[in-house]
MARPA-929787 format. One record per residue (C-alpha): residue in one letter; residue number from 1; x, y, z. Coordinates in steps of 0.2 Angstrom, whole numbers. Example, Ala and Ser with C-alpha at 12.3 -4.5 7.8 and 13.67 -1.06 7.14 Angstrom:
A, 1, 62, -22, 39
S, 2, 68, -5, 36
! end
This chain:
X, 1, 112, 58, 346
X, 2, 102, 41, 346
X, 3, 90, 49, 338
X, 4, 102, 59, 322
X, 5, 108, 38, 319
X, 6, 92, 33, 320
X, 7, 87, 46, 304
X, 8, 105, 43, 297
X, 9, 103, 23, 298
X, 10, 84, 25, 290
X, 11, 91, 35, 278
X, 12, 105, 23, 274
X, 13, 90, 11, 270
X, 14, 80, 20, 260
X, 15, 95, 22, 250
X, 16, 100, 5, 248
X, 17, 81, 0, 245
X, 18, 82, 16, 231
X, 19, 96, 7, 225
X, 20, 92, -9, 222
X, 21, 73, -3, 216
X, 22, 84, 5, 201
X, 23, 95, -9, 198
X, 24, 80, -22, 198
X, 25, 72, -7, 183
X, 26, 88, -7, 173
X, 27, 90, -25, 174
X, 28, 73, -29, 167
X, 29, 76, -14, 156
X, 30, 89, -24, 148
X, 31, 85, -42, 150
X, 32, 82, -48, 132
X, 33, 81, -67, 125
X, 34, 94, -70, 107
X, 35, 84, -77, 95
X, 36, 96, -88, 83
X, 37, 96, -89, 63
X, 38, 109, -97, 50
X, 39, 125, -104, 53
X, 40, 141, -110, 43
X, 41, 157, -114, 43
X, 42, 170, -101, 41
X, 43, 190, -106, 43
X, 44, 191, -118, 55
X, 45, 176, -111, 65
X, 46, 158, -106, 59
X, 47, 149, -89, 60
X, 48, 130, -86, 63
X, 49, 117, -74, 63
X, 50, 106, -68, 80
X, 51, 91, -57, 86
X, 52, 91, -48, 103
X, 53, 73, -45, 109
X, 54, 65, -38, 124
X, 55, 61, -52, 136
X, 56, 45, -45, 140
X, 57, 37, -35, 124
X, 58, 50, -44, 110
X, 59, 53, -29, 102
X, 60, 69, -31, 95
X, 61, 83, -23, 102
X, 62, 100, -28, 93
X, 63, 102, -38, 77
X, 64, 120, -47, 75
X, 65, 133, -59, 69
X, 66, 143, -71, 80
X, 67, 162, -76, 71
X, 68, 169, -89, 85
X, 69, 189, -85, 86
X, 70, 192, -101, 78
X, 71, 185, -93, 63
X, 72, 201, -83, 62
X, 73, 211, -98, 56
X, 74, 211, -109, 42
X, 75, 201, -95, 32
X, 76, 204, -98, 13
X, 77, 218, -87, 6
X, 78, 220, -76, -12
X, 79, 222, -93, -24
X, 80, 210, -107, -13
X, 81, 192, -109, -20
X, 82, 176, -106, -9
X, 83, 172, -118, 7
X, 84, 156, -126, 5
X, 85, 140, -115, 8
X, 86, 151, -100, 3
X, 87, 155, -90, -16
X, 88, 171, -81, -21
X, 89, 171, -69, -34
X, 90, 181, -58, -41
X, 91, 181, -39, -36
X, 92, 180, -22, -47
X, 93, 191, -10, -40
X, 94, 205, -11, -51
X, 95, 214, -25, -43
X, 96, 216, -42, -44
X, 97, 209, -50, -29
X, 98, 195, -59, -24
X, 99, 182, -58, -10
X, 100, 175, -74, -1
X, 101, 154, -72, 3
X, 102, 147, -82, 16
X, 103, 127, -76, 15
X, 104, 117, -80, 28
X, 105, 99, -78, 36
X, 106, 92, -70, 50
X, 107, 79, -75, 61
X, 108, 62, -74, 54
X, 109, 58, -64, 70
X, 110, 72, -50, 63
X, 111, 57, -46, 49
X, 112, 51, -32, 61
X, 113, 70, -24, 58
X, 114, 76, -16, 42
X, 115, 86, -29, 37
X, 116, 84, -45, 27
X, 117, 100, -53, 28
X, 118, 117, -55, 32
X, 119, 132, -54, 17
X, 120, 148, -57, 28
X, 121, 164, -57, 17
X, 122, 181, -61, 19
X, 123, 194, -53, 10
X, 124, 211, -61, 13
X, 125, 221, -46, 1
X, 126, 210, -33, 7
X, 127, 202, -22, -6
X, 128, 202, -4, -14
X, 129, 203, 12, -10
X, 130, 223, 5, -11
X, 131, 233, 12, 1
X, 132, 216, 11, 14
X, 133, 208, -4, 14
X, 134, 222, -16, 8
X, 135, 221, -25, 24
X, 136, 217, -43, 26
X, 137, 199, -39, 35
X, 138, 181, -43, 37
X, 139, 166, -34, 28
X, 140, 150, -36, 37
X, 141, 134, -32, 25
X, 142, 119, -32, 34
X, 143, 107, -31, 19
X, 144, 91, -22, 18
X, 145, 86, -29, 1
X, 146, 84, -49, -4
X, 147, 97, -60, -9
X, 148, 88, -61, -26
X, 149, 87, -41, -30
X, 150, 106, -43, -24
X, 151, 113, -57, -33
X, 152, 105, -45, -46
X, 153, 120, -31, -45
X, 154, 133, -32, -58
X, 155, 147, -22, -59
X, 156, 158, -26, -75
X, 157, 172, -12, -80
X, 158, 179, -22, -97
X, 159, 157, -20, -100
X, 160, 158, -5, -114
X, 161, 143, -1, -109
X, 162, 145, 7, -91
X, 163, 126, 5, -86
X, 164, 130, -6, -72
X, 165, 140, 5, -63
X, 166, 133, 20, -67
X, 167, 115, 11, -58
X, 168, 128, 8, -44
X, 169, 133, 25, -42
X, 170, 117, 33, -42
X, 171, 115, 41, -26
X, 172, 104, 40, -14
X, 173, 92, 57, -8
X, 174, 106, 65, 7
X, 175, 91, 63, 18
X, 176, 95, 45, 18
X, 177, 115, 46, 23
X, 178, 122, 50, 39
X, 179, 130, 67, 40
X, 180, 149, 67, 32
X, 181, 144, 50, 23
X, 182, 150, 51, 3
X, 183, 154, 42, -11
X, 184, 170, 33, -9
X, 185, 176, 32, -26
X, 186, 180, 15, -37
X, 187, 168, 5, -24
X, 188, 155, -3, -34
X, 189, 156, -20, -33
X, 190, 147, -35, -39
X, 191, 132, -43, -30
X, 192, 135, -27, -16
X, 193, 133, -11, -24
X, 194, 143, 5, -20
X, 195, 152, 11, -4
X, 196, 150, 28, 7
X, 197, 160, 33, 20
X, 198, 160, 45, 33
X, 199, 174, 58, 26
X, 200, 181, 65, 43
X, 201, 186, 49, 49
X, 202, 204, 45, 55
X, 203, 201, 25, 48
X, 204, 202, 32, 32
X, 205, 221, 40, 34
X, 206, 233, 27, 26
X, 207, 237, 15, 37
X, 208, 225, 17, 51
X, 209, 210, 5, 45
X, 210, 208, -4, 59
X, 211, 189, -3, 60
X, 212, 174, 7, 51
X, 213, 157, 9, 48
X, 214, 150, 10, 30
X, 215, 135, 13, 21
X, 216, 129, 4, 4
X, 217, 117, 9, -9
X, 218, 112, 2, -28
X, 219, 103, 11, -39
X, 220, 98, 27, -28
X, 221, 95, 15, -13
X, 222, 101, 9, 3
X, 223, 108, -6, 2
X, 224, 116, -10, 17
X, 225, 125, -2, 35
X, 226, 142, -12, 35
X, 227, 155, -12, 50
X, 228, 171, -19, 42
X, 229, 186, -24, 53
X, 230, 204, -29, 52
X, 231, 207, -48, 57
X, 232, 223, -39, 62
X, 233, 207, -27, 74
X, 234, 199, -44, 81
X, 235, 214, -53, 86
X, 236, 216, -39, 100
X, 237, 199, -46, 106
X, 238, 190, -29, 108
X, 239, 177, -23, 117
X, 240, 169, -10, 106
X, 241, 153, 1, 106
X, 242, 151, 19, 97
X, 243, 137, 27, 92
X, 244, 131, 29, 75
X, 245, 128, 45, 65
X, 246, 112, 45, 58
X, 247, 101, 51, 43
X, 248, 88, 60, 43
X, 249, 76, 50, 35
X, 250, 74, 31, 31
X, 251, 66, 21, 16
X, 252, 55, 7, 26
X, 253, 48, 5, 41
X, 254, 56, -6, 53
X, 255, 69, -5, 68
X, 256, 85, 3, 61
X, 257, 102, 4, 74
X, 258, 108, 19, 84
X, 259, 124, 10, 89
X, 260, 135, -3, 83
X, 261, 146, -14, 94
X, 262, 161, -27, 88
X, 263, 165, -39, 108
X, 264, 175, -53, 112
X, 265, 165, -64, 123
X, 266, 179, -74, 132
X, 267, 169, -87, 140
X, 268, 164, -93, 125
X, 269, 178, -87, 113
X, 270, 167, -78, 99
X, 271, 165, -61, 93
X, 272, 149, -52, 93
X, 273, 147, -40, 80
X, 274, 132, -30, 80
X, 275, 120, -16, 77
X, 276, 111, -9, 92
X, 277, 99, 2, 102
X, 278, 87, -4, 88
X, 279, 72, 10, 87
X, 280, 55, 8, 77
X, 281, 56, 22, 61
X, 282, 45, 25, 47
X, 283, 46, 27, 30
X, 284, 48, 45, 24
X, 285, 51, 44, 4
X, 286, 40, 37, -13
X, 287, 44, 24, -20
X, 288, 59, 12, -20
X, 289, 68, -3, -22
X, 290, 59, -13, -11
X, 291, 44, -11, -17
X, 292, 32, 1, -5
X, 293, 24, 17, -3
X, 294, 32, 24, 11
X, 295, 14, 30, 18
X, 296, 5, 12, 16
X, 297, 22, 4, 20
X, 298, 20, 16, 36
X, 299, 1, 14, 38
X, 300, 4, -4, 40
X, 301, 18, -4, 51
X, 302, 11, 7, 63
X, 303, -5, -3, 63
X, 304, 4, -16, 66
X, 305, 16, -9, 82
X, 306, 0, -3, 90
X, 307, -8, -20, 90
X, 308, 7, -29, 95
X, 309, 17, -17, 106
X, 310, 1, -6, 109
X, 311, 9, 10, 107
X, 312, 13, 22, 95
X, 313, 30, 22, 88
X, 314, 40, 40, 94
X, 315, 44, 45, 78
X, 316, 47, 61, 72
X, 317, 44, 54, 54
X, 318, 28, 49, 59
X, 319, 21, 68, 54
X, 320, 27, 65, 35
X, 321, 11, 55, 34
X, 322, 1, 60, 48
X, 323, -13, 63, 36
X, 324, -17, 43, 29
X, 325, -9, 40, 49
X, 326, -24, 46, 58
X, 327, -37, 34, 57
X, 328, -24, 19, 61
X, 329, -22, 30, 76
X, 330, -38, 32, 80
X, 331, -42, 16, 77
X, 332, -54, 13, 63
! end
């Protein structure tokens, strides 16, 4: 008998040892520094941009926006004019409201990521499809081109000459799009491009927009990946994560999300609204808007990744260029 709680106790401890040997791994699997970029005042609070990276390696692992809950009052309304560091301009879908832009940068560490800068927009009427997204809400652009190519877009429908928005509408290769992701119709907008959205959703039933992810493109391009959300969704405080559905290819190299979260942190009463579970991707198509050969953009970025990260990236994508890969790899 002395002997079977003898084994039992040892056993107890080994499992307690297990235990806290796993818990020690996942803690410094996940312990990660925040890296903070831009801020300005939004309403009677301020907004800013971060980067999550790996406390040890400083790969990045989330890249976000922090809105602090007094942001939520004192935002301009429909007539006001822009507060100071922010633009408001009038939007083309058919309705008279205007959209309030508060652009911002990241860190310069978030240059390893696909995305280049934040676009985070209040919209006190909502905006189109009517019906849908007529709620007073947030959009979230997190931009993978520069402000300048951006502040390029023009949308104009009295234009008669509809060049504008057909370069909006021009889709993008399927590859690039999650699966379901289409066209929403009448989205193209000034100094954003056009929307797409993920058809089977239930946010897009009248009256259920509370929140949902969106993807933007110009000219054949990805633009942006965009949460947007109801002030009415926020004001609920949430504590929100869902994973993202994914394309099958991506036009730069760079750390793209597989998860998005939206989270009231109420020690310090702010939202957190980011993308996460960032992974390394390579480029997989010729030529576009920003400039790069997908295979010298790749070369490059992978060369890069093995001598700061010493590894190389798992990416299936790797392959598509596996040819002007191999000497990186090999390293000569």
């Amino acid at each position: 008998m002395k002997k079977l709680r003898w084994v039992i106790g040892l056993l107890g401890l080994f499992l307690l040892l297990l235990l806290a040997l796993q818990l020690r791994q996942t803690a410094e699997t996940e312990a990660t520094d925040t890296i903070v970029g831009e801020q300005k005042t939004i309403g009677n609070g301020s907004v800013r941009t971060w980067l999550k990276v790996d406390s040890k390696t400083r790969e990045p692992r989330a890249i976000g926006v922090t809105l602090t809950e007094q942001g939520l009052s004192g935002l301009p309304a429909e007539a006001d004019a822009a507060q100071q560091g922010s633009s408001k301009f009038k939007l083309m879908d058919g309705g008279p409201d205007h959209t309030f832009e508060y652009e911002l940068s990241f860190p310069a560490e978030a240059a390893e990521t696909a995305f280049r800068h934040m676009g985070f927009n209040w919209n006190p009427e909502g905006h189109g499809p009517k019906g849908i997204f007529t709620r007073p809400h947030f959009d979230v652009h997190f931009y993978m081109a520069t402000p300048e190519y951006r502040h390029g877009i023009v949308v104009d429908l009295q234009d008669a000459d509809p060049i504008h928005v057909k370069t909006s509408n021009l889709e993008p290769p399927a590859q690039f799009l999650p699966p379901d992701y289409q066209l929403a119709p009448n989205t193209a907008e000034p100094r954003m491009g056009s929307h797409y959205a993920d058809v089977t959703s239930a946010q897009l039933k009248p009256g259920n927009f509370s929140n949902i992810f969106l993807i933007g493109a110009h000219g054949g391009n990805i633009l942006f990946w965009e949460p947007m959300i109801t002030k009415q969704y926020l004001e609920t405080r949430p504590n929100f994560t869902a994973k993202l559905k994914l394309p099958e290819a991506y036009p730069v190299s760079g750390y793209y999300p597989t998860a998005y979260s939206i989270v009231y942190d109420r020690s310090r009463q702010e939202f957190n609204i980011s993308l996460d579970g960032l992974i390394f991707r390579l480029a997989s198509y010729p030529k576009n808007v920003y400039g790069v050969d997908p295979c010298i953009d790749s070369r490059v970025a992978l060369a890069q990744m093995i001598s700061k990260y010493k590894k190389v990236p798992d990416d299936p994508s790797i392959q598509k260029c596996i040819g002007l890969l191999r000497d990186v790899i090999s390293g000569k």
